[in-house]
C-alpha positions as CSV (number, residue, x, y, z in Angstrom):
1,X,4.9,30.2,30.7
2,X,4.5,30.6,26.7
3,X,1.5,32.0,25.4
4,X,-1.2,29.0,23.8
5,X,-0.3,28.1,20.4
6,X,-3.8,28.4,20.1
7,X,-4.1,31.7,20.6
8,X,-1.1,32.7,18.5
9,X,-3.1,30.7,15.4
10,X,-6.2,32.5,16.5
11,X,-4.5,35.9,16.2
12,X,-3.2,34.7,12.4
13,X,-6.4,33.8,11.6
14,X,-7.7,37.4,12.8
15,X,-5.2,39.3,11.0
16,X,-5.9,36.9,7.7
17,X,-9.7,37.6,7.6
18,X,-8.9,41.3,7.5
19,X,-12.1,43.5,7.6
20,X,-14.7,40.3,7.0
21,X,-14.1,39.4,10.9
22,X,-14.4,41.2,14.0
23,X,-12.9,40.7,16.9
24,X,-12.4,41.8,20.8
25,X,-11.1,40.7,23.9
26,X,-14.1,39.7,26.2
27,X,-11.4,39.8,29.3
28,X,-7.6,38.9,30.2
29,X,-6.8,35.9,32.2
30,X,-3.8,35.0,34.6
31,X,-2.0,32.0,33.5
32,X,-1.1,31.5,36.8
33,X,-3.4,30.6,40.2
34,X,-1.9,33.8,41.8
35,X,-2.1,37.5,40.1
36,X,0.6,39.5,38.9
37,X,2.2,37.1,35.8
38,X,1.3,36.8,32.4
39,X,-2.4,37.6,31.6
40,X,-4.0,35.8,28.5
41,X,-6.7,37.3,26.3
42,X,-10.4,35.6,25.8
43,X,-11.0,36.1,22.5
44,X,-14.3,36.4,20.1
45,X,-14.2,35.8,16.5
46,X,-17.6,37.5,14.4
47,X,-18.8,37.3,10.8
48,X,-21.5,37.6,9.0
49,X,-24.8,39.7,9.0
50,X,-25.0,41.7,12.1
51,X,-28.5,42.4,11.7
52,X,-30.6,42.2,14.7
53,X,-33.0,39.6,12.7
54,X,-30.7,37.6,11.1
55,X,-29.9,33.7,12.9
56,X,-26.7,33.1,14.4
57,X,-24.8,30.5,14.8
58,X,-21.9,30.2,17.6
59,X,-18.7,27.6,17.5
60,X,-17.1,27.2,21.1
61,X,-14.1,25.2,22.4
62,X,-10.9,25.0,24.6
63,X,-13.6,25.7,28.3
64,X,-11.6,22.5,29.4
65,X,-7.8,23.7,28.8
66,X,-6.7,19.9,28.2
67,X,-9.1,19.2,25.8
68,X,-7.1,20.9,23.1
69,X,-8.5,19.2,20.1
70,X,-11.7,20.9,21.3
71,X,-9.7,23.9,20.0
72,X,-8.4,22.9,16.9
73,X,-11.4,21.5,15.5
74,X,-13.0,24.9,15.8
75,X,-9.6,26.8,15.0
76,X,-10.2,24.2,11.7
77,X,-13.5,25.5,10.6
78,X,-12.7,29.2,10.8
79,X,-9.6,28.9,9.2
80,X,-11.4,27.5,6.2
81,X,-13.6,30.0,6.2
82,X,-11.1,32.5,6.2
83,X,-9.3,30.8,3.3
84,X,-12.5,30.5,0.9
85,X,-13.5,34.3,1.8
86,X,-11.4,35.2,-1.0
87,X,-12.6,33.2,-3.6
88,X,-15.5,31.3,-2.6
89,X,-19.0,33.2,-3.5
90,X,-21.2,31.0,-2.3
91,X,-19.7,31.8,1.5
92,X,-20.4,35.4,0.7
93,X,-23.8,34.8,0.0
94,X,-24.1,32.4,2.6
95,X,-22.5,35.1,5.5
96,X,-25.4,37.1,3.8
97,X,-28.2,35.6,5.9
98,X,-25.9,34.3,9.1
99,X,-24.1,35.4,11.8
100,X,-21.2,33.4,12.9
101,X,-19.5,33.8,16.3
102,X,-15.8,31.9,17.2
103,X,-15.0,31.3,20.5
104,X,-12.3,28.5,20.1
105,X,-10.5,29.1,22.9
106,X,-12.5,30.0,25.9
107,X,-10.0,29.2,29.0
108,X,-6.6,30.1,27.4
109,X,-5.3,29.6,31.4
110,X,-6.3,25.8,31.1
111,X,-4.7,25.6,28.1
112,X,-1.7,27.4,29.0
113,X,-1.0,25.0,32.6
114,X,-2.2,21.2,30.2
115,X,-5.6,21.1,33.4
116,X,-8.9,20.6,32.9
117,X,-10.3,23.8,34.7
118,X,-8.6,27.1,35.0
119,X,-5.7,28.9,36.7
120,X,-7.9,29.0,39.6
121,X,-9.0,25.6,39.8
122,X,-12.6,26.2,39.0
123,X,-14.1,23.6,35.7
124,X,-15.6,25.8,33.9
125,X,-18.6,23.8,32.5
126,X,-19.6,23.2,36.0
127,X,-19.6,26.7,36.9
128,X,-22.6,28.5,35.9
129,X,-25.6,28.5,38.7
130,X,-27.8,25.9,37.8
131,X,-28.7,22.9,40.4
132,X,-29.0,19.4,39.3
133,X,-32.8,18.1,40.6
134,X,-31.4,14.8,40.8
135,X,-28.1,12.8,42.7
136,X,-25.0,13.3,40.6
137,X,-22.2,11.5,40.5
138,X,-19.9,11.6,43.1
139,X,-16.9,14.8,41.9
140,X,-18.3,13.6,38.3
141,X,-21.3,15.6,38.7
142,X,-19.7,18.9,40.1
143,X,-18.4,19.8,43.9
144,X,-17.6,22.2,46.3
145,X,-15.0,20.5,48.7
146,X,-11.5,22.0,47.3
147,X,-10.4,23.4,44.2
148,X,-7.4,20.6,44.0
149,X,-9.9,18.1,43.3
150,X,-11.4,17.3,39.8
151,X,-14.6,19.0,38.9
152,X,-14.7,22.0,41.4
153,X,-17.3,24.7,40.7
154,X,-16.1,27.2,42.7
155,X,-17.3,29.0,45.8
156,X,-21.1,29.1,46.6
157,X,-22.5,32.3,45.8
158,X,-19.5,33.7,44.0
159,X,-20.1,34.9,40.7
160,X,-19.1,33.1,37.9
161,X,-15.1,32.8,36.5
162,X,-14.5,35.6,33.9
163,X,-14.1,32.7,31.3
164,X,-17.8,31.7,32.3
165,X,-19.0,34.9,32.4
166,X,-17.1,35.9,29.0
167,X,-19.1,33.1,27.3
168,X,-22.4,33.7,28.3
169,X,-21.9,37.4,27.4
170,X,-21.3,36.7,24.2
171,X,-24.1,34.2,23.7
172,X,-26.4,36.6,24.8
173,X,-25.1,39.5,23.0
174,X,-25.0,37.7,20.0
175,X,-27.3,34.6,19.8
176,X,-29.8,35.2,22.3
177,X,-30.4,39.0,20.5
178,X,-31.5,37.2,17.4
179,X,-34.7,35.6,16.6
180,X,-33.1,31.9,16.3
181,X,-29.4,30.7,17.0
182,X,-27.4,27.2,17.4
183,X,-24.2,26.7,19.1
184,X,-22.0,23.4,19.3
185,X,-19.3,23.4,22.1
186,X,-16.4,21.1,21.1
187,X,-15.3,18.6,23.6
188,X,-13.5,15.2,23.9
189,X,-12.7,12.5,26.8
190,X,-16.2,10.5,27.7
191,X,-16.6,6.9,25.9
192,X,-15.9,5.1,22.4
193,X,-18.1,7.4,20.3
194,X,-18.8,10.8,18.9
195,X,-22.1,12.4,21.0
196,X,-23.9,15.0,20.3
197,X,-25.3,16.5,23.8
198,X,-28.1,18.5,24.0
199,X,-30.0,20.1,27.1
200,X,-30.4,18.8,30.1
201,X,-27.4,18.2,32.1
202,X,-29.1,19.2,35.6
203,X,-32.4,17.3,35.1
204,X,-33.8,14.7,33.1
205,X,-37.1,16.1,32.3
206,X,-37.5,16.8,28.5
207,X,-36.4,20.4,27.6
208,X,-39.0,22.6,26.1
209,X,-38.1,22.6,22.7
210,X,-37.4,19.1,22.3
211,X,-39.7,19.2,19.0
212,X,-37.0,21.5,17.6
213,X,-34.0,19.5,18.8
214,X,-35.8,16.6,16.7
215,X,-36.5,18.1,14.0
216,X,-32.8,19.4,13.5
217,X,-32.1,15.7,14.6
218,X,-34.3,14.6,11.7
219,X,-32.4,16.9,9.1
220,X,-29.0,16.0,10.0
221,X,-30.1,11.8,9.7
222,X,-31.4,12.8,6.3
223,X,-28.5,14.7,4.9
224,X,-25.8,12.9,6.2
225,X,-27.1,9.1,6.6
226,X,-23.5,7.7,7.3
227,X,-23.1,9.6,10.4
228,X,-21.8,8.3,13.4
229,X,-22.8,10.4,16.0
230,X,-24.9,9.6,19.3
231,X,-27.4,12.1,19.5
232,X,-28.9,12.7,22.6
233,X,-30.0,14.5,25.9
234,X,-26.8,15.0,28.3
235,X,-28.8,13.3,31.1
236,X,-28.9,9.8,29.7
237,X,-25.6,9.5,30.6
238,X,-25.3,11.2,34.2
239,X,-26.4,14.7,35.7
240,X,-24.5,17.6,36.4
241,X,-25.0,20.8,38.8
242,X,-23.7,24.1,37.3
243,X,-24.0,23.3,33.0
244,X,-23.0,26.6,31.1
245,X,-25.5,25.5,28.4
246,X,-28.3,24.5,30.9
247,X,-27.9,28.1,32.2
248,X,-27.7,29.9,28.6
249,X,-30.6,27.8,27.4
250,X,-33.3,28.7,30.1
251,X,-31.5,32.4,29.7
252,X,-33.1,32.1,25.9
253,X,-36.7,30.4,26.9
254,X,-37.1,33.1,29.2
255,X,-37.2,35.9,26.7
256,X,-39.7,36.5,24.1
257,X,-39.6,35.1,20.3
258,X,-36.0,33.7,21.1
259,X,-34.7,30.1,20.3
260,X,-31.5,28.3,21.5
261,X,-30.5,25.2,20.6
262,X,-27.3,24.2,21.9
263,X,-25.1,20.9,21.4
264,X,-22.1,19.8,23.1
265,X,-20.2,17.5,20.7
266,X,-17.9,15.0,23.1
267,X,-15.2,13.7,20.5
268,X,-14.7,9.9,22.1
269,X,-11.3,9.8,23.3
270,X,-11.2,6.2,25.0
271,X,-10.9,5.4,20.9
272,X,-8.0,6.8,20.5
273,X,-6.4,5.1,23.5
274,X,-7.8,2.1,22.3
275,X,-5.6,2.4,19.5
276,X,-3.0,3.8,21.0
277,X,-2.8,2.5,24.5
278,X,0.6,4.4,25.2
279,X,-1.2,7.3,25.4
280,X,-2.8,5.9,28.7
281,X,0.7,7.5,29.8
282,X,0.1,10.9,29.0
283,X,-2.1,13.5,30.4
284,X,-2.9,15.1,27.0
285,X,-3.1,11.3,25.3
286,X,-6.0,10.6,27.4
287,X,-8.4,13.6,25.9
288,X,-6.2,14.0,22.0
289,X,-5.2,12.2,19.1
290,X,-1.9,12.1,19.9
291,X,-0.8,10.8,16.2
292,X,-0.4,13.2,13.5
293,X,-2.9,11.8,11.1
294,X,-5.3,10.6,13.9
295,X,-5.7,14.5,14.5
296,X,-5.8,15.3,10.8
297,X,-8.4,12.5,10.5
298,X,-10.3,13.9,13.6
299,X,-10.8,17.5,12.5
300,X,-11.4,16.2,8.8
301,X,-14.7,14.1,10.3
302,X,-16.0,16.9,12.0
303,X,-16.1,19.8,9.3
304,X,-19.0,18.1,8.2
305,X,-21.1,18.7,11.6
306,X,-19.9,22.1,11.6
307,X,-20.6,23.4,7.9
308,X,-24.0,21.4,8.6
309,X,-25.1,23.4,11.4
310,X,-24.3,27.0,10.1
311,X,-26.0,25.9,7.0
312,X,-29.1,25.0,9.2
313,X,-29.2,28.0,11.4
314,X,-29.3,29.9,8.1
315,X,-32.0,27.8,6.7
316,X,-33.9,27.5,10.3
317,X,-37.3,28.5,8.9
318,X,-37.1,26.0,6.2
319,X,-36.7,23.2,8.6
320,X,-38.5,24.0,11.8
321,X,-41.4,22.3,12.5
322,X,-44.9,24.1,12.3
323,X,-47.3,24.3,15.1
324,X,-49.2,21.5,13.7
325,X,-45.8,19.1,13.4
326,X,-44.6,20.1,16.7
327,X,-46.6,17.3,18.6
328,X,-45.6,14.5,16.1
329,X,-42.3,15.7,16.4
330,X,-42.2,15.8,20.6
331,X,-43.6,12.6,20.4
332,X,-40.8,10.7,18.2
333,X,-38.5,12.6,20.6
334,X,-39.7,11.0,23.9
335,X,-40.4,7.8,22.5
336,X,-36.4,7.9,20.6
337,X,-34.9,9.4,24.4
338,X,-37.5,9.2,27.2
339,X,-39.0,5.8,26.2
340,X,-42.7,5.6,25.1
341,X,-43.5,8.9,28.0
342,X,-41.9,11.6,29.7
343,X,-39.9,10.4,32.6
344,X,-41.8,12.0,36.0
């Protein structure tokens, strides 16, 4: 089995940024179901401030292995980071008050085999221990019956796959130590349009910080008006037990002074079938742009989102609402998701 194109770019990109990036491998991986083949690293990109004050901001794809444009639209953003770190000044000054953590390819396994979970079967984003309060969808939602179906979460009780485990560690190591953090997790495969996803996928009770989410909600509208993103909590489309970001963000509420706002983008790949129906034929076609300048056009739209959210969690006190706007904001938020209350 040939090693991830993905992680020979990532290792380019590495050796390019020189002594501005850090890196280390979080774990090693079997590309196979059974041990004793080729093992495959999990990699984490850093730069920026490492000070324990300064906000961070983290960039996460490839948790479903076929998926892959998940991957290069991260894989996109750091490599034009590492391209304007040797001329671009503003970046400097920029990496000044940020951290910035890579993960763009967090199940290399998945990758490696073209399936949705890893080597062993398990989907990642359904793996972490959280319970939905509420009926899921049928496999959709997460299950326990066999690994050889879709969505399996893995044993009950186990502890988490080293993947799973690999990218909480480094959320908490690096976002959850600092005073304020965003992440965006890069997915693709569910409708005809871009979404932005934001806690909760197990409940659909408001999350805490919803005044937050709305107020980075608000900037984003503002700054970039000819958007096309959905923007909205994860359960108005359906529940699911076991959400990696679910799990990391009630990690962060529980400690003191720390914020974590998280977003799943989900890159709408039923539009690229629509215009390209043959790739209704392909397992890869069905979750990529399959066409050359479909994918160029793809990572192209969303540089934007990302250079926008590192430039927010940089700017975070500037644009988080004070005690006093925090109610006005809530309010907007459950009238714009929840309807005029919060649901029960």
């Amino acid at each position: 089995m040939q090693t991830p194109t993905e992680l020979i770019e990532l290792q380019r990109l590495i050796d390019e940024g020189g002594t501005h990036l850090g890196a280390r491998v979080l774990c090693e991986v079997d590309a196979a179901a059974t041990a004793g083949g080729q093992r495959l690293p999990v990699i984490a990109v850093t730069l920026g401030n490492p000070a324990p004050d300064i906000p961070a901001v983290g960039f996460f794809g490839g948790v479903h292995g076929l998926e892959r444009i998940g991957s290069a639209v991260v894989m996109a953003h750091l490599r034009s980071l590492v391209m304007r770190l040797r001329w671009d000044e503003s970046l400097h000054r920029q990496l000044d008050g940020v951290r910035m953590v890579f993960m763009p390819v967090v199940n290399p396994g998945g990758i490696a085999r073209g399936t949705r979970a890893n080597p062993q079967g398990v989907d990642l984003m359904r793996n972490a221990p959280v319970e939905a309060q509420d009926r899921v969808p049928f496999l959709l939602g997460g299950q326990r019956l066999s690994a050889s179906l879709p969505w399996y979460r893995g044993p009950a009780g186990a502890p988490m796959q080293p993947e799973s485990a690999a990218l909480c560690r480094v959320v908490e190591d690096e976002l959850l130590a600092r005073p304020f953090s965003l992440a965006v997790d890069c997915h693709s495969g569910f409708g005809l349009r871009d979404r932005l996803w934001f806690p909760y996928a197990h409940t659909r009770a408001p999350m805490a910080h919803l005044a937050e989410m709305d107020a980075l909600h608000g900037i984003f509208q503002q700054s970039h008006p000819n958007n096309r993103y959905v923007f909205e909590p994860q359960s108005r489309q359906y529940l699911a037990h076991g959400d990696l970001w679910d799990h990391l963000y009630q990690r962060a509420s529980a400690l003191p002074q720390r914020l974590l706002l998280p977003l799943t983008l989900e890159m709408g790949s039923w539009l690229w079938v629509k215009k390209n129906p043959r790739q209704l034929f392909s397992r890869h076609g069905i979750f990529n742009p399959l066409i050359a300048h479909r994918q160029q056009r793809v990572l192209r739209q969303h540089m934007a989102l990302l250079d926008f959210v590192a430039r927010a969690a940089a700017s975070w006190r500037r644009w988080l609402p004070t005690p006093d706007a925090r109610e006005r904001h809530g309010q907007l938020a459950l009238q714009r998701w929840y309807g005029a209350a919060a649901p029960p």
